[in-house]
mmCIF file of the N, C-alpha and C atoms, coordinates in Angstrom:
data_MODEL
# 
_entry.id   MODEL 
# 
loop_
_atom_site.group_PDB 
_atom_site.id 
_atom_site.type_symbol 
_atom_site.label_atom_id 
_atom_site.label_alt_id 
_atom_site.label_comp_id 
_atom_site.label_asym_id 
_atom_site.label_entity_id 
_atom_site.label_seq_id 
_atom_site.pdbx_PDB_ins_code 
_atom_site.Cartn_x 
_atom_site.Cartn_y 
_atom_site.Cartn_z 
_atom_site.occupancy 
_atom_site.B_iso_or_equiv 
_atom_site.pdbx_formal_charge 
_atom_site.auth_seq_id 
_atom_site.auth_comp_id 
_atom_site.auth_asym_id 
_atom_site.auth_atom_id 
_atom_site.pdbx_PDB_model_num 
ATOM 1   N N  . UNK A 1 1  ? 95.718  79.023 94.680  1.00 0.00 ? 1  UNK A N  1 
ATOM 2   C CA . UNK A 1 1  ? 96.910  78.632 93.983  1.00 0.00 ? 1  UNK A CA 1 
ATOM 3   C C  . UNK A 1 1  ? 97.111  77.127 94.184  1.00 0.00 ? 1  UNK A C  1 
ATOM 4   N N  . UNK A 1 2  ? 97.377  76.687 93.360  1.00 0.00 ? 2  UNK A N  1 
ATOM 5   C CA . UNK A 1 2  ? 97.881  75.073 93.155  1.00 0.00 ? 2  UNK A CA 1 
ATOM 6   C C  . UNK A 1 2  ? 98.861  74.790 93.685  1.00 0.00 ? 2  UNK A C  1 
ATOM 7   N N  . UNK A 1 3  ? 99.428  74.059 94.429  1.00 0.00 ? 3  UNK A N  1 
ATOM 8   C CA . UNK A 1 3  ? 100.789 73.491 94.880  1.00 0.00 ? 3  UNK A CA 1 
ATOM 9   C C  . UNK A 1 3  ? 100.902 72.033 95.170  1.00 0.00 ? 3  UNK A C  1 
ATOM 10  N N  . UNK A 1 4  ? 102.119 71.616 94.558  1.00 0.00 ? 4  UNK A N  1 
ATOM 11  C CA . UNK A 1 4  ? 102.442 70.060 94.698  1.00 0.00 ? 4  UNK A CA 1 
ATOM 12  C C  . UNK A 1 4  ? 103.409 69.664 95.709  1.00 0.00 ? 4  UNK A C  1 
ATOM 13  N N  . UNK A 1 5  ? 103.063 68.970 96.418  1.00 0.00 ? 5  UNK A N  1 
ATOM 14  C CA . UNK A 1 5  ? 103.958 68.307 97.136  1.00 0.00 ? 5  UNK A CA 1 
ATOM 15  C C  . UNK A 1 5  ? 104.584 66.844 97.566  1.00 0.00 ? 5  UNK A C  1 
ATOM 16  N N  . UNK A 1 6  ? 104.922 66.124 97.994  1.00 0.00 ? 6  UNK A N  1 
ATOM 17  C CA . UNK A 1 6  ? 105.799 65.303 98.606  1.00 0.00 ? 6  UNK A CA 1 
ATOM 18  C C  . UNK A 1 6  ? 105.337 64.798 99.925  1.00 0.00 ? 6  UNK A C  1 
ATOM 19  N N  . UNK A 1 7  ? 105.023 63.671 99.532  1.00 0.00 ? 7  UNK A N  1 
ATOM 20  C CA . UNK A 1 7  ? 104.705 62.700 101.225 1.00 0.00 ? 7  UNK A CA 1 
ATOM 21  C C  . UNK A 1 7  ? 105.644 61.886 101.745 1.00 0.00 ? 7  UNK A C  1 
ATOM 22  N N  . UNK A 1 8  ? 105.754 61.172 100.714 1.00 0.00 ? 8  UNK A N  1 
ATOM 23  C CA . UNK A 1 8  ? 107.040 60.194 100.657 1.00 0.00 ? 8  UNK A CA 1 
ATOM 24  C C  . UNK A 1 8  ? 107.950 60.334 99.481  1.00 0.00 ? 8  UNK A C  1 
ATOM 25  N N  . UNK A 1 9  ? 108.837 59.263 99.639  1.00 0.00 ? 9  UNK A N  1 
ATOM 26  C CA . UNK A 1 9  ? 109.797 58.952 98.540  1.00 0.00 ? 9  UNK A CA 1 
ATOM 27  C C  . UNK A 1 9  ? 109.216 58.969 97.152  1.00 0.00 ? 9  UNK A C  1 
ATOM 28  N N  . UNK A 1 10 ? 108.074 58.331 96.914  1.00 0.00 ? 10 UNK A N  1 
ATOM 29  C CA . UNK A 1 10 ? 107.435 58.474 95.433  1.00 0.00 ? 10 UNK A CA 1 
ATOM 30  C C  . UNK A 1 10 ? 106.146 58.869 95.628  1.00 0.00 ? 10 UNK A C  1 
ATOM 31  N N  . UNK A 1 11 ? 105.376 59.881 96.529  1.00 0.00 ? 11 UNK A N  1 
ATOM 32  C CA . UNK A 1 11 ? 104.020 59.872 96.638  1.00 0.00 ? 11 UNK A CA 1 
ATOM 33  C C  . UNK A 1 11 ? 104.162 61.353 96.585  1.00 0.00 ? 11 UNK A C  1 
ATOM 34  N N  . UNK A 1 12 ? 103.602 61.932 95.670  1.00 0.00 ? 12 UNK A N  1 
ATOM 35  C CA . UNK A 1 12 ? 103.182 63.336 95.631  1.00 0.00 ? 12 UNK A CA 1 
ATOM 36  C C  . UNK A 1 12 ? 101.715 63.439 95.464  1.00 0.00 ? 12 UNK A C  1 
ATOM 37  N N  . UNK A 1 13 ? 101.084 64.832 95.774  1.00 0.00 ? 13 UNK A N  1 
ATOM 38  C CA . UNK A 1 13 ? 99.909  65.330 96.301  1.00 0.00 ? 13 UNK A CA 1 
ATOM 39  C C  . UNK A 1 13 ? 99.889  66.694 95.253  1.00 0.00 ? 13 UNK A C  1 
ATOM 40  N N  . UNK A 1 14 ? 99.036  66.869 94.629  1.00 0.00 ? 14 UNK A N  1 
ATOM 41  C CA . UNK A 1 14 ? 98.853  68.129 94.221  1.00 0.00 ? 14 UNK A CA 1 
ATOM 42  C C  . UNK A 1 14 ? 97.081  69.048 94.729  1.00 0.00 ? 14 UNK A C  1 
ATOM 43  N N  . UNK A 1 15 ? 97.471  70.048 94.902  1.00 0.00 ? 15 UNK A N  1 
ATOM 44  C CA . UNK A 1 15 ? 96.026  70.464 95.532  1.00 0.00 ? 15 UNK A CA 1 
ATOM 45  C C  . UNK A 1 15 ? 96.046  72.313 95.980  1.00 0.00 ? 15 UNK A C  1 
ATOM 46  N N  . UNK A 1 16 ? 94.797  72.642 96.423  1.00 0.00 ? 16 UNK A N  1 
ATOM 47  C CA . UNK A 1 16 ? 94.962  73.916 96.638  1.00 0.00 ? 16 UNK A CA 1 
ATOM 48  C C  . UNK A 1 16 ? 95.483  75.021 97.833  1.00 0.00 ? 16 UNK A C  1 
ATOM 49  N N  . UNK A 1 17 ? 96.585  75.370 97.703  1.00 0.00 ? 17 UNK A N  1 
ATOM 50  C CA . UNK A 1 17 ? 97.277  75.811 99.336  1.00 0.00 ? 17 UNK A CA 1 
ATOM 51  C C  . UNK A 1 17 ? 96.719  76.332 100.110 1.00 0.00 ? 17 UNK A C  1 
ATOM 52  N N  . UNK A 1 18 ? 97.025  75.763 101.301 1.00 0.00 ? 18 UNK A N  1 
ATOM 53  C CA . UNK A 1 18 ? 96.222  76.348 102.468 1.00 0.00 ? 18 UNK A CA 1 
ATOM 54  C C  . UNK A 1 18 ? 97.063  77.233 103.337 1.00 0.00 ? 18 UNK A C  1 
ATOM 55  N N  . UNK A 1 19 ? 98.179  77.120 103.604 1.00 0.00 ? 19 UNK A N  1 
ATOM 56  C CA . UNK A 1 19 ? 99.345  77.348 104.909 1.00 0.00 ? 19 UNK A CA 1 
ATOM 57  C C  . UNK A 1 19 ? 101.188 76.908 104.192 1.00 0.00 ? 19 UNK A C  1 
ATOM 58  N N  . UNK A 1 20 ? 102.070 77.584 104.672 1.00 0.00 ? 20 UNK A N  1 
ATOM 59  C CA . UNK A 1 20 ? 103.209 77.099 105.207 1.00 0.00 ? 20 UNK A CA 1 
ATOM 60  C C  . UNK A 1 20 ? 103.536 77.004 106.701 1.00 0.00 ? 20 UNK A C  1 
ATOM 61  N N  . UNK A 1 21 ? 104.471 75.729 106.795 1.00 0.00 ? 21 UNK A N  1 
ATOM 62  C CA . UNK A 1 21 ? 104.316 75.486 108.212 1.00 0.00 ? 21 UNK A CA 1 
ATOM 63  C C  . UNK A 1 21 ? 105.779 76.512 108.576 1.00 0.00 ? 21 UNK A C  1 
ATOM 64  N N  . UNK A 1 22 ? 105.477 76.266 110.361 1.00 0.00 ? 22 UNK A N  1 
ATOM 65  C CA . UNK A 1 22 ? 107.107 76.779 110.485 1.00 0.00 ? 22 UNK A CA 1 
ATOM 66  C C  . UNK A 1 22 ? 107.944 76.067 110.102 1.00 0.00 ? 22 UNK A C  1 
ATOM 67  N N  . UNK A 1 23 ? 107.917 74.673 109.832 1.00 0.00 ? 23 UNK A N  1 
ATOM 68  C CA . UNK A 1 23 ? 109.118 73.427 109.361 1.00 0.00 ? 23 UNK A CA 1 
ATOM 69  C C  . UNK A 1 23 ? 109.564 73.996 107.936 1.00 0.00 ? 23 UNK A C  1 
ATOM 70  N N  . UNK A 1 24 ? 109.016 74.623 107.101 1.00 0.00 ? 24 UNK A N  1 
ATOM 71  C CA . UNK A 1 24 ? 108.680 74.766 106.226 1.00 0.00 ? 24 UNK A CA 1 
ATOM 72  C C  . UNK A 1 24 ? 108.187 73.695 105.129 1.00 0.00 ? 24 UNK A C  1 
ATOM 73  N N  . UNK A 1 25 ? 107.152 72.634 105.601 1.00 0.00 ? 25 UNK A N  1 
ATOM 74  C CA . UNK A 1 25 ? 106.234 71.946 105.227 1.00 0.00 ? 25 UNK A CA 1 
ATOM 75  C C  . UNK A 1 25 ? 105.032 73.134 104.676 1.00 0.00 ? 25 UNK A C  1 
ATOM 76  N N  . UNK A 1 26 ? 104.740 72.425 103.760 1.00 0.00 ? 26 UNK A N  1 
ATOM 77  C CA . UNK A 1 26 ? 103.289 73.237 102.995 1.00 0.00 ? 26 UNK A CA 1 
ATOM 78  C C  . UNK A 1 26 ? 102.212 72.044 103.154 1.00 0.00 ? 26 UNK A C  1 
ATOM 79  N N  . UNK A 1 27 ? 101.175 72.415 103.392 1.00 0.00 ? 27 UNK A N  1 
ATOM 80  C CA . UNK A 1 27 ? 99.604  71.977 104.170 1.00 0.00 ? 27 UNK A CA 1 
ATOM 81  C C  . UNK A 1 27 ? 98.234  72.434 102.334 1.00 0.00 ? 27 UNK A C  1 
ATOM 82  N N  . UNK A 1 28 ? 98.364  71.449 101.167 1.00 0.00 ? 28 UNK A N  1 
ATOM 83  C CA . UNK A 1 28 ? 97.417  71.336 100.848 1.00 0.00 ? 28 UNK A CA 1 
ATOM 84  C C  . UNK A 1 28 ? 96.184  70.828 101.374 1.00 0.00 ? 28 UNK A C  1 
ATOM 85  N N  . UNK A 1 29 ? 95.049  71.214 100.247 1.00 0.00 ? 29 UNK A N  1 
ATOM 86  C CA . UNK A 1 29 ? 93.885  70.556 100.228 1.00 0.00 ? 29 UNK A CA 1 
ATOM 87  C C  . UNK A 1 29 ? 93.546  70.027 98.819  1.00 0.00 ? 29 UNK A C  1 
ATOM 88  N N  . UNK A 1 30 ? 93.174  68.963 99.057  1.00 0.00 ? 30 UNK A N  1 
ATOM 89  C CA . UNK A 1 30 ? 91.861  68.078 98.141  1.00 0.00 ? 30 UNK A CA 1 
ATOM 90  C C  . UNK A 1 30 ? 90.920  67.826 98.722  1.00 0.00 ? 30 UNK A C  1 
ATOM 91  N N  . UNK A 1 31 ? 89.727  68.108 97.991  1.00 0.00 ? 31 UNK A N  1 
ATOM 92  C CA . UNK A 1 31 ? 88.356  67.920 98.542  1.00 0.00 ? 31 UNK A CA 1 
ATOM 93  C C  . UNK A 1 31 ? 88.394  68.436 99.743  1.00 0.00 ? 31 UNK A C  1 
ATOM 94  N N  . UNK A 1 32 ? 87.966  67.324 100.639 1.00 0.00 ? 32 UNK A N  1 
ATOM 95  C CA . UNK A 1 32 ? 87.752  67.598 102.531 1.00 0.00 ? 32 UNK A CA 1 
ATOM 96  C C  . UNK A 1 32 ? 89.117  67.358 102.818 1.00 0.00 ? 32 UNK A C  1 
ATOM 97  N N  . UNK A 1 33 ? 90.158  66.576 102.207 1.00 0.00 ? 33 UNK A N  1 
ATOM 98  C CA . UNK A 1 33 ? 91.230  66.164 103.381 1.00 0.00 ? 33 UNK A CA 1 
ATOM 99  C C  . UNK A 1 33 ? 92.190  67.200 103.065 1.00 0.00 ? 33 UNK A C  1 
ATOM 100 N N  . UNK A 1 34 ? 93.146  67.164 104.065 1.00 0.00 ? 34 UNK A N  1 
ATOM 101 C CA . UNK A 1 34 ? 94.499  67.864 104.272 1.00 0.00 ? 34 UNK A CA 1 
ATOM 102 C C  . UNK A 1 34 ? 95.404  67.397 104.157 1.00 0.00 ? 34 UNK A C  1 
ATOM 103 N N  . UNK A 1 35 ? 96.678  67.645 103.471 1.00 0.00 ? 35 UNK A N  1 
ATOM 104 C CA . UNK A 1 35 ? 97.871  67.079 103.283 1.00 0.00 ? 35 UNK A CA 1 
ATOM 105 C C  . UNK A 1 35 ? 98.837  67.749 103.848 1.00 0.00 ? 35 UNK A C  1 
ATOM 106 N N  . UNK A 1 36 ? 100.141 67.298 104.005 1.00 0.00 ? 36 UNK A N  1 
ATOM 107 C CA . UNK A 1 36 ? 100.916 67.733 104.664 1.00 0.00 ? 36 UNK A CA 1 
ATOM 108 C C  . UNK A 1 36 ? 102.120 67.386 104.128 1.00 0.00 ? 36 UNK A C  1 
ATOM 109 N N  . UNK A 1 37 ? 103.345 67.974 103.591 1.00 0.00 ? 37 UNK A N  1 
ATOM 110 C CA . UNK A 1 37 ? 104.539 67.941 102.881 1.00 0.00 ? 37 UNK A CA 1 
ATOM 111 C C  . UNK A 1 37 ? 105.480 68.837 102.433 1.00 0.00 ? 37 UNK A C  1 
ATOM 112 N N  . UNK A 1 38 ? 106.408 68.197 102.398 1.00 0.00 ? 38 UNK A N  1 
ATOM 113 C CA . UNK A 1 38 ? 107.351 69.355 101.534 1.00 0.00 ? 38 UNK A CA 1 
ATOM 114 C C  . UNK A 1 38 ? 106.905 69.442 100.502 1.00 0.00 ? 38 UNK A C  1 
ATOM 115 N N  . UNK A 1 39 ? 107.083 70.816 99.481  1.00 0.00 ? 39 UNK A N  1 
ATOM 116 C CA . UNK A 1 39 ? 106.846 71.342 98.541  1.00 0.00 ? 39 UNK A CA 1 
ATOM 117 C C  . UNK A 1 39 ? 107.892 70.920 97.813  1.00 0.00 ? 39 UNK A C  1 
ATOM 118 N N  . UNK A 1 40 ? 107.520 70.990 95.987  1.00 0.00 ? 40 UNK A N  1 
ATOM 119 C CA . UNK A 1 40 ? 108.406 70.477 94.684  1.00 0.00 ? 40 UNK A CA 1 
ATOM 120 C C  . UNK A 1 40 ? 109.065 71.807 94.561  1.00 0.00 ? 40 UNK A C  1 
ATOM 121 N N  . UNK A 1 41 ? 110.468 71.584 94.371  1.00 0.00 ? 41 UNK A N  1 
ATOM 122 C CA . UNK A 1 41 ? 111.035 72.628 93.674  1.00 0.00 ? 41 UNK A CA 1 
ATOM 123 C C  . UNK A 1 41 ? 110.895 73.268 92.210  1.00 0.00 ? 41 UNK A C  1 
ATOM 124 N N  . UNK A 1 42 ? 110.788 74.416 92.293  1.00 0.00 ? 42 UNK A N  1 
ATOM 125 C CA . UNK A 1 42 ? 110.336 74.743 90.512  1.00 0.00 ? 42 UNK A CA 1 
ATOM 126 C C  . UNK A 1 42 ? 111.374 74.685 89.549  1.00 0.00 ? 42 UNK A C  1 
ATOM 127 N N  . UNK A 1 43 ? 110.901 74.648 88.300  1.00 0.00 ? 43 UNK A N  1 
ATOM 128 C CA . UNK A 1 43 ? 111.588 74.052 87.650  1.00 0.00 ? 43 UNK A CA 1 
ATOM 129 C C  . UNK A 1 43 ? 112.239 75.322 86.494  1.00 0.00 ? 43 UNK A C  1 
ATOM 130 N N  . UNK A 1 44 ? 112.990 75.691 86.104  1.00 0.00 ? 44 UNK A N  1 
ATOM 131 C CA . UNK A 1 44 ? 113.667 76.651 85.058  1.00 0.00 ? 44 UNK A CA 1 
ATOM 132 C C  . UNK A 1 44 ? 112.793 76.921 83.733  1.00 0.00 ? 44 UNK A C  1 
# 
């Protein structure tokens, strides 16, 4: 599954989910690396 997230103020990440954290941070992937962020809220 695809999920986008949030690094910073204007830096989002989109990629394939790996984990939710206990923070409730979500942990994509691209390629080899790992990301780490809050998740986008969905939209209506």
């Amino acid at each position: 599954m695809i999920k986008t997230i949030v690094l910073g103020s204007c830096v989002s990440v989109q990629g394939a989910f790996v984990r939710t954290l206990p923070n409730g941070k979500v942990v994509v992937q691209v390629g080899k690396r790992l990301f780490e962020g809050m998740p986008v809220g969905q939209t209506a």
